[in-house]
KOLFI-280512 format. One record per residue: residue number from 1; residue in one letter; chain; y, z, x of N, C-alpha, C, O in turn. Coordinates in steps of 0.02 Angstrom, whole numbers, plus 50000, padded with zeros to 5 digits. Example, Ala and Ser with C-alpha at 12.3 -4.5 7.8 and 13.67 -1.06 7.14 Angstrom:
// KOLFI-280512
- 1; A; A; 49716; 50390; 50660; 49775; 50390; 50615; 49835; 50390; 50660; 49834; 50423; 50712 .
- 2; S; A; 49888; 50354; 50642; 49947; 50357; 50684; 50002; 50394; 50645; 50057; 50402; 50670 .
This chain:
// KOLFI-280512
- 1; X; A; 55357; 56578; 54717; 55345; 56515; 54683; 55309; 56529; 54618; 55265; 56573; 54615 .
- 2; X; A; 55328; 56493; 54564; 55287; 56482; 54499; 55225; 56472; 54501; 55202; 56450; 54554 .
- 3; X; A; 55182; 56485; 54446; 55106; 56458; 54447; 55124; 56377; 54446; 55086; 56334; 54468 .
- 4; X; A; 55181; 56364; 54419; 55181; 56281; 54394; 55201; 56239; 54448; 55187; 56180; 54454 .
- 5; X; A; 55244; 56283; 54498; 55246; 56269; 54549; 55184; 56229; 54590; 55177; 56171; 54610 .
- 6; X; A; 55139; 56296; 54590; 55101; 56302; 54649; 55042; 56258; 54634; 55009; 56229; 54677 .
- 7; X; A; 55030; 56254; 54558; 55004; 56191; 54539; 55027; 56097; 54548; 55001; 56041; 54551 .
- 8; X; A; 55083; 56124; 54550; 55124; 56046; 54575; 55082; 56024; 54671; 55060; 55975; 54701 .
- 9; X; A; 55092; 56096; 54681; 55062; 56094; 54769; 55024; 56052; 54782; 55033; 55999; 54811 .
- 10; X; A; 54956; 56087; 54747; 54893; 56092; 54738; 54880; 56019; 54713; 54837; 55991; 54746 .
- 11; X; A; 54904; 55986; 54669; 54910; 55927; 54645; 54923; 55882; 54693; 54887; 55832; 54693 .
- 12; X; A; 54985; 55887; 54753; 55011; 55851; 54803; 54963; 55842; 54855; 54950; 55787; 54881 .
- 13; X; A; 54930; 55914; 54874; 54883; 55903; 54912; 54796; 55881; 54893; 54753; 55885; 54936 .
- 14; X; A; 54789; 55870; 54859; 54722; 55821; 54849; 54741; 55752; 54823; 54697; 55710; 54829 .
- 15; X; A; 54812; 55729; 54790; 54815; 55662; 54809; 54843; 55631; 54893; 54856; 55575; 54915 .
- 16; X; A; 54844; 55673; 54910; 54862; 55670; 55005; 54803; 55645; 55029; 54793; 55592; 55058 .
- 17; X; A; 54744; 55711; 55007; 54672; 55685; 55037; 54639; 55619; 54996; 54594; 55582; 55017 .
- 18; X; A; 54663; 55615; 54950; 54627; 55573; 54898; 54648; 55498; 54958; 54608; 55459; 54983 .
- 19; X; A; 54710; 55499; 54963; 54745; 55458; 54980; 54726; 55442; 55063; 54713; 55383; 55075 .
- 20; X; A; 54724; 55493; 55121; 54677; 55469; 55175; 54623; 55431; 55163; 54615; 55370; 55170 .
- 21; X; A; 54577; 55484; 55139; 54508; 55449; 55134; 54506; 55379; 55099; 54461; 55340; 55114 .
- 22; X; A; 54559; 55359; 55047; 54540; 55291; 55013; 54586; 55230; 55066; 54564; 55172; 55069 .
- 23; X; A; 54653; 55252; 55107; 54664; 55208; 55143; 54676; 55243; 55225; 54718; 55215; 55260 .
- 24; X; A; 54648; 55291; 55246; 54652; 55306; 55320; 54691; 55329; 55350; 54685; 55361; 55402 .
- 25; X; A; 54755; 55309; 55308; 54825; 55337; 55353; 54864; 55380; 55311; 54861; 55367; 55251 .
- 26; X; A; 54913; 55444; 55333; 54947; 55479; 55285; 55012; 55454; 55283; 55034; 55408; 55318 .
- 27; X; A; 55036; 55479; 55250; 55135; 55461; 55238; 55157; 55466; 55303; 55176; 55408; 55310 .
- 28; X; A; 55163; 55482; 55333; 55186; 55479; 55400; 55164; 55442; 55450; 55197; 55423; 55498 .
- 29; X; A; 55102; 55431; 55439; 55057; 55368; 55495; 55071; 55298; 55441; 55068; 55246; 55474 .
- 30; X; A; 55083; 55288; 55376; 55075; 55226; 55347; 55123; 55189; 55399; 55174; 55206; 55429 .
- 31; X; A; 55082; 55127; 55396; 55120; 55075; 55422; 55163; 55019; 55371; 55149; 54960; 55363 .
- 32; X; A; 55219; 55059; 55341; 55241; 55021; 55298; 55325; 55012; 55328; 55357; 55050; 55364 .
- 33; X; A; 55342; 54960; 55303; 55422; 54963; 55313; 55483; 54998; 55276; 55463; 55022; 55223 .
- 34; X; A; 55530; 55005; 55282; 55561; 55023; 55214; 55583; 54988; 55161; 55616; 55016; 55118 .
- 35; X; A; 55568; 54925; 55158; 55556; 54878; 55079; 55506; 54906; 55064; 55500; 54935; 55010 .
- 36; X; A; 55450; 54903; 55119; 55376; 54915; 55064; 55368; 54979; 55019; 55348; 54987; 54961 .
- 37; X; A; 55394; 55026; 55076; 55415; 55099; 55031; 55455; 55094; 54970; 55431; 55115; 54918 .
- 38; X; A; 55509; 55070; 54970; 55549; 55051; 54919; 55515; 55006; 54863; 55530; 55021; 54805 .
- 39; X; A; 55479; 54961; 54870; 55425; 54934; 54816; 55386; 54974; 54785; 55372; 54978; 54725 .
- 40; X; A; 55363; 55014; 54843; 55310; 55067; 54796; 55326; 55132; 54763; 55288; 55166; 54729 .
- 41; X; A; 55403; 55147; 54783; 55418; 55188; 54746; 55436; 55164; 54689; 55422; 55196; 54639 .
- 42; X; A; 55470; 55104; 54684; 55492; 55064; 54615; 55409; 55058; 54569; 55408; 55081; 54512 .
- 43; X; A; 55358; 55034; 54592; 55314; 55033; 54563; 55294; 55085; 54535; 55274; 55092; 54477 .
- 44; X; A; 55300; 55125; 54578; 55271; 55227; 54532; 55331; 55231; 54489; 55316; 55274; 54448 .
- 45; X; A; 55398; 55206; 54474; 55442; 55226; 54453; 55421; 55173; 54399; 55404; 55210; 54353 .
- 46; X; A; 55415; 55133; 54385; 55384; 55066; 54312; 55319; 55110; 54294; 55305; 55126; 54237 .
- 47; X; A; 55284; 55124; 54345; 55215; 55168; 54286; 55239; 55221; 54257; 55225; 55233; 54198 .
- 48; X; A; 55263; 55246; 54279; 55300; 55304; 54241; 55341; 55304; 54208; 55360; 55361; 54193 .
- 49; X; A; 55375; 55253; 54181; 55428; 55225; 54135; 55367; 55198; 54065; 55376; 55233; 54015 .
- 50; X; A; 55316; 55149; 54055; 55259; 55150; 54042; 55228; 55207; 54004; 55225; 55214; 53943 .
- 51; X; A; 55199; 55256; 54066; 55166; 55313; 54000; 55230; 55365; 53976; 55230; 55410; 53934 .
- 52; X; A; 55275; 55344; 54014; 55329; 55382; 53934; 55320; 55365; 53886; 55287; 55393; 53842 .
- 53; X; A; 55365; 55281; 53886; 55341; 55244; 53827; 55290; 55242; 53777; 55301; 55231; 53717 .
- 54; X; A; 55216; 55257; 53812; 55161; 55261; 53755; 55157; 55356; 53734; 55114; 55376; 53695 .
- 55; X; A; 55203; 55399; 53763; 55191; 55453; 53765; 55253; 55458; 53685; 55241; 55480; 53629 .
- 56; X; A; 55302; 55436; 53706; 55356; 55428; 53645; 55324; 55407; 53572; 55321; 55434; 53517 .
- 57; X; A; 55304; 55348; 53596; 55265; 55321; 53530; 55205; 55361; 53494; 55188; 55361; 53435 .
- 58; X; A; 55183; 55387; 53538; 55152; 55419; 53508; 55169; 55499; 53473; 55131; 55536; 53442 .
- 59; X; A; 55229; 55505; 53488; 55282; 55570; 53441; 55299; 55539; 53396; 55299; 55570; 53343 .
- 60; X; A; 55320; 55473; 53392; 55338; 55423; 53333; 55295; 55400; 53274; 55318; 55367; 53227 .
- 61; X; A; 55250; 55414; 53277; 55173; 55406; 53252; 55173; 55445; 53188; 55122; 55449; 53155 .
């Protein structure tokens, strides 16, 4: 694996813990349905559409 890789990891796993400790349950214990999953992936998918946008503009600058 890459360093950029293994940094992606490393990244995955402390928003995992970040993510217990602030709501209790992991991806696999959430009690969500598959709309709700599907909302919240659409939602991470609009923030991230977002800081492109201000990331673009700001090459445009």
């Amino acid at each position: 694996m890459s360093r950029i890789e293994e940094e992606v990891c490393k990244k995955i796993e402390q928003r995992a813990k970040v993510g217990l400790s602030k709501y209790g349950v992991t991806m696999e214990t959430a009690p969500l349905s598959r709309l709700e999953w599907l909302v919240h992936a659409q939602e991470e998918a609009m923030d991230l559409a977002v800081y492109l946008q201000k990331l673009i503009e700001m090459e445009v600058e």
